[in-house]
N, C-alpha and C positions, 0 to 999 in steps of 0.2 A: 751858637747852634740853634736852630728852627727846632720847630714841632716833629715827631713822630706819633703817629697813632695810629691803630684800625680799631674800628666799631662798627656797628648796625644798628639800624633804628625799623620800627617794625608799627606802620601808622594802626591807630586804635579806632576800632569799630565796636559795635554791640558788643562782642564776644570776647575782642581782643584788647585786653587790659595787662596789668604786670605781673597780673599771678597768670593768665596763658602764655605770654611769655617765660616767665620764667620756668613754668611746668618745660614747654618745649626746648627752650636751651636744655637744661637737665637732662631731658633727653636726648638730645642732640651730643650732649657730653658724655654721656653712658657710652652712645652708640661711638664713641671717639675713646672709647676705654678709659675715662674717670667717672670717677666716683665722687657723690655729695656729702662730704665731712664738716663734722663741728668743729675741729684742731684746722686752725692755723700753718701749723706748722708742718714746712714742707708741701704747703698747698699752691694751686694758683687762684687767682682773686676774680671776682664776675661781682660785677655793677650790674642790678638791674635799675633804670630811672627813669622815673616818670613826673610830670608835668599835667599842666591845662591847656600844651599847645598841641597834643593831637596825636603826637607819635611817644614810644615807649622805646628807650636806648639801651644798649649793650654794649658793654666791654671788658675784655676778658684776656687774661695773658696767656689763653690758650691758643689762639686766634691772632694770623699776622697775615694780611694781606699785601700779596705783593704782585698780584696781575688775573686777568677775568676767570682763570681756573679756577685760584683760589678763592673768591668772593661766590662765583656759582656754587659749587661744593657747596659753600653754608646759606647762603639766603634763598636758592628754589623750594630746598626742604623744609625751610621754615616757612617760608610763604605758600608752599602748598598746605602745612599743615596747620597754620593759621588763618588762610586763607587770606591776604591782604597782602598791601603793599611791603617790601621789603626793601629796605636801603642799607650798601655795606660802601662807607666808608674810608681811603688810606689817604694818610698824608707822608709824606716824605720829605723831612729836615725842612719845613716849608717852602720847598724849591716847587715842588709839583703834588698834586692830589688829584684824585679823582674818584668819580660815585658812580654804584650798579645800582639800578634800581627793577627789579623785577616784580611780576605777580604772573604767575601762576594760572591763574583764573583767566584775566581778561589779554595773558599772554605780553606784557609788557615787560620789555629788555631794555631799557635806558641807559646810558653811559655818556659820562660828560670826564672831560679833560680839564683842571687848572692849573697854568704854570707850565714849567717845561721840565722832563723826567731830565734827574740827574744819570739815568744809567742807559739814557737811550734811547729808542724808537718808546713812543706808549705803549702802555700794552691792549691798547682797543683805540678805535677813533672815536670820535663823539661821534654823535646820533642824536641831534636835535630833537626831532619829529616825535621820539620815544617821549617826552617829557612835556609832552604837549597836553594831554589829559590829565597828568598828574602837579601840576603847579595852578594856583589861582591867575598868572596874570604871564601870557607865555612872552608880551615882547620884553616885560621887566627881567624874563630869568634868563631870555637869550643875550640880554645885555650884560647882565652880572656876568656872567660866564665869560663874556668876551672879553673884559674890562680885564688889566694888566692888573698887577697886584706884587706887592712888594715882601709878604706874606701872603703865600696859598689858599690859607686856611682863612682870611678874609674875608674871598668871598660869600662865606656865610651872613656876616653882618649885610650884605648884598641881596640876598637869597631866602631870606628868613621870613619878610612879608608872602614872599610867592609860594616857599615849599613849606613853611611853618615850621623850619626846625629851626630852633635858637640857634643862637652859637654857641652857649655853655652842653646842648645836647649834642652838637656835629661836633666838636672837639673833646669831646667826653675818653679818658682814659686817666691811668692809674694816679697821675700825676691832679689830675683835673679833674676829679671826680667831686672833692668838694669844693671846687674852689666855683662858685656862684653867685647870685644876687641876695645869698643869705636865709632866702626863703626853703632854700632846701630841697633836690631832686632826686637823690639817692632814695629808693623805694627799700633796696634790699642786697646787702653784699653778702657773696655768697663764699664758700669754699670747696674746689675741688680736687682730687689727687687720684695720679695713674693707678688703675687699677694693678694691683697686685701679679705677676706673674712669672714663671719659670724664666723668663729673660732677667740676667742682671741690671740693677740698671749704669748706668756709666757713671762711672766716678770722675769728680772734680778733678782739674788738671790745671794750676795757676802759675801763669806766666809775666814776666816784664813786659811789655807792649812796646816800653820806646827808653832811651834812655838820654839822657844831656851830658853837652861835654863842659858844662858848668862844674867846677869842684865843689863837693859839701864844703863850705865854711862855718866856723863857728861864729854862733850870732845869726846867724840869716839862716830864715825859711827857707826849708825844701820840701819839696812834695814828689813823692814815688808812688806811684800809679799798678794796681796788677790787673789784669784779664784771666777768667775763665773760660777753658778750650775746652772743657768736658762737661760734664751733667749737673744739674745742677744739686744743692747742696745747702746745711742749714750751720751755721755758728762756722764762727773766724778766730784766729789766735793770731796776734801781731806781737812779733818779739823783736828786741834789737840784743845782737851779742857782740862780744870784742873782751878786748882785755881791760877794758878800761870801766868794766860794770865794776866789777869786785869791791871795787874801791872809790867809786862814786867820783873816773877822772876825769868822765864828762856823762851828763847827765841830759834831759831833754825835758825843754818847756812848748807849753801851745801845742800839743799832741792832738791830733783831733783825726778819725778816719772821714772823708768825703766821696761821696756816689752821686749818682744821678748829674751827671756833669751837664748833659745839655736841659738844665734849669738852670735858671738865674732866679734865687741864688739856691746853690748847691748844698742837698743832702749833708747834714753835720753831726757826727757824735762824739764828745768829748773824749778823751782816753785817758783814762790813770791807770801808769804804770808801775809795776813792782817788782822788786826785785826777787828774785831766786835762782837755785840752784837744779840746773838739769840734770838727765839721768848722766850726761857724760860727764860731771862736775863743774861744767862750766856755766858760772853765772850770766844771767841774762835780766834784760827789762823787758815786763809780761804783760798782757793783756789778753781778756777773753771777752769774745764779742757772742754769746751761744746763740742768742735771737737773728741776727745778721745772713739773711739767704742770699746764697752765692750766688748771679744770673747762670745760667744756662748758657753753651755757648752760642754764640753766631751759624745762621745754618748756611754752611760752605756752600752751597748750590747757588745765594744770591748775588746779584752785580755787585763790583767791588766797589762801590760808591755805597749802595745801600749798606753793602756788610762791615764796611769800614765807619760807616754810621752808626751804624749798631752795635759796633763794637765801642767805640768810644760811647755810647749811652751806660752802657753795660761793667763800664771800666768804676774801679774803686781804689781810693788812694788815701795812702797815711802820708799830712803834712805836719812838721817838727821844724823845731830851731833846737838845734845843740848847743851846747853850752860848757865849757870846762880848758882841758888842756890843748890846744890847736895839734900836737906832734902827734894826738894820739885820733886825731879826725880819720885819718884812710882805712882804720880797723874799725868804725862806724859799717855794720851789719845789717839789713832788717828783712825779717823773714816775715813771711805770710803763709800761714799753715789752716788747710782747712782742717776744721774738727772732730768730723764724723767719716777720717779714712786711718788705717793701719798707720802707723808710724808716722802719721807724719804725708803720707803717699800726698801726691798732688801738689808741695808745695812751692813753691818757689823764695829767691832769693835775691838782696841789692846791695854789693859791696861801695862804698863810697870810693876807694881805687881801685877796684876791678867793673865799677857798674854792676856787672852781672854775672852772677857764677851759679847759675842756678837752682839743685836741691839744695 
């Protein structure tokens, strides 16, 4: 899996440093109905980062771009009330990217294209000419842009003399925030959460995504995978049930839950499990994950190449190797229960002979 990311970068003048940025995001986020909280939890996350190369970056899991409506929306207002240049940022599985760059002031609308959109027509052509006052050396940036690339996101190591945005700053998101030259870019992470209101909000809704027609065997890894179709949500409960807990006839090692799939290497939290007894009397192997935020789901409205992207980003899975009596393998259970819904609501489940039979 390639890169996903959106961000914005907002170049710095007398005025505009990381604390006016970061004053106007905040606002920008009020005005989007959240709020600035010190709890983590149940929040989303905002990177403000700053540098000696010139521009000050943002990224933020509130913000997902995925064509010039959405990038206008957020960078005229901030560039009007910043006054300066404004750049937003999206990449897609590093098949295709592409940058807005606006100001307000002197009325600059730039848009450049790299790669080729996995879901389509772009959604803007380039427009050279726009990026003519805004780069130090215009035949080096018409070059980069032209130049093919094996990864999208690339062309920034390409582009970085001309526009002055590193690469660690054009690829800046949750995953890459710190990951840099060591010297350190992160100014300030922030936290924000939907403001309060008479709307419910949607409860988690977790589902199988895909199933194999590989049999669980004893001794060998399996890995079962679930997706969230509803809202999102904080703390996980991963249980396995069958008949075969009680009595310890098959038992599981190498437990570990894995996320963040399109990294290499993938999100890991070890598991130990335990045993106990349900409200229904039936014993199970337990685990509580309470810190663990569910994603949010996929917004139905995108091209099925993107959504099918981000669903698989999005996706989070318990891999196990069993261990014990092989007769008692097909009664191998594992449920996935989110924490903070009524009974249980929301969860779903994986039988090793049914695959899937859902609550």
């Amino acid at each position: 899996m390639g890169m996903f990311f959106s961000n914005i970068h907002c170049r710095q003048t007398d005025s505009v440093n990381a604390q006016a940025v970061r004053d106007a995001m905040a606002k920008m986020m009020e005005v989007a109905g959240y709020q600035l909280t010190e709890s983590a939890e149940d929040s989303d996350i905002m990177y403000i980062c700053g540098s000696d190369c010139g521009w000050i970056s943002v990224y933020t899991d509130s913000f997902t771009f995925a064509s010039a409506q959405d990038t206008k929306k957020v960078i005229e207002p901030l560039s009007e009330t910043l006054h300066t240049d404004v750049l937003a940022v999206a990449c897609f599985d590093s098949d295709y990217l592409f940058m807005h760059l606006v100001n307000t002031q002197d009325q600059t609308d730039a848009w450049a294209n790299v790669g080729k959109n996995p879901d389509g027509p772009m959604p803007r052509r380039t427009n050279l000419t726009g990026w003519k006052n805004k780069v130090s050396d215009f035949d080096a940036f018409k070059t980069a842009l032209r130049m093919r690339y094996v990864f999208a996101e690339e062309v920034f190591e390409r582009t970085e003399a001309t526009l002055g945005l590193p690469f660690a700053h054009a690829c800046l998101s949750d995953e890459l925030a710190f990951e840099n030259d060591g010297k350190g870019f992160v100014v300030e992470k922030l936290h924000f959460q939907k403001s309060s209101s008479n709307v419910p909000l949607e409860a988690p809704n977790l589902v199988i995504p895909r199933y194999s027609l590989i049999p669980c065997q004893i001794g060998k890894p399996e890995i079962i995978t679930a997706l969230n179709t509803g809202g999102t949500s904080k703390g996980l409960v991963i249980a396995f049930s069958g008949d075969y807990v009680e009595h310890d006839e098959i038992t599981f090692e190498n437990v570990q839950l894995e996320y963040h799939f399109d990294f290499h290497p993938r999100k890991v939290i070890p598991l130990t499990l335990e045993k106990r007894e349900w409200k229904s009397g039936q014993y199970v192997f337990y685990c509580a994950l309470p810190d663990f935020k569910l994603p949010e789901k996929v917004d139905e409205s995108l091209g099925w190449k993107r959504k099918m992207d981000l669903e698989f980003k999005r996706e989070f899975g318990v891999r196990f190797t069993p261990v014990g009596d092989p007769a008692k393998v097909n009664a191998i259970t594992l449920h996935f229960i989110p924490m903070k819904t009524a009974a249980g609501e929301g969860r779903c489940a994986w039988n090793a002979s049914r695959l899937y039979f859902g609550r």
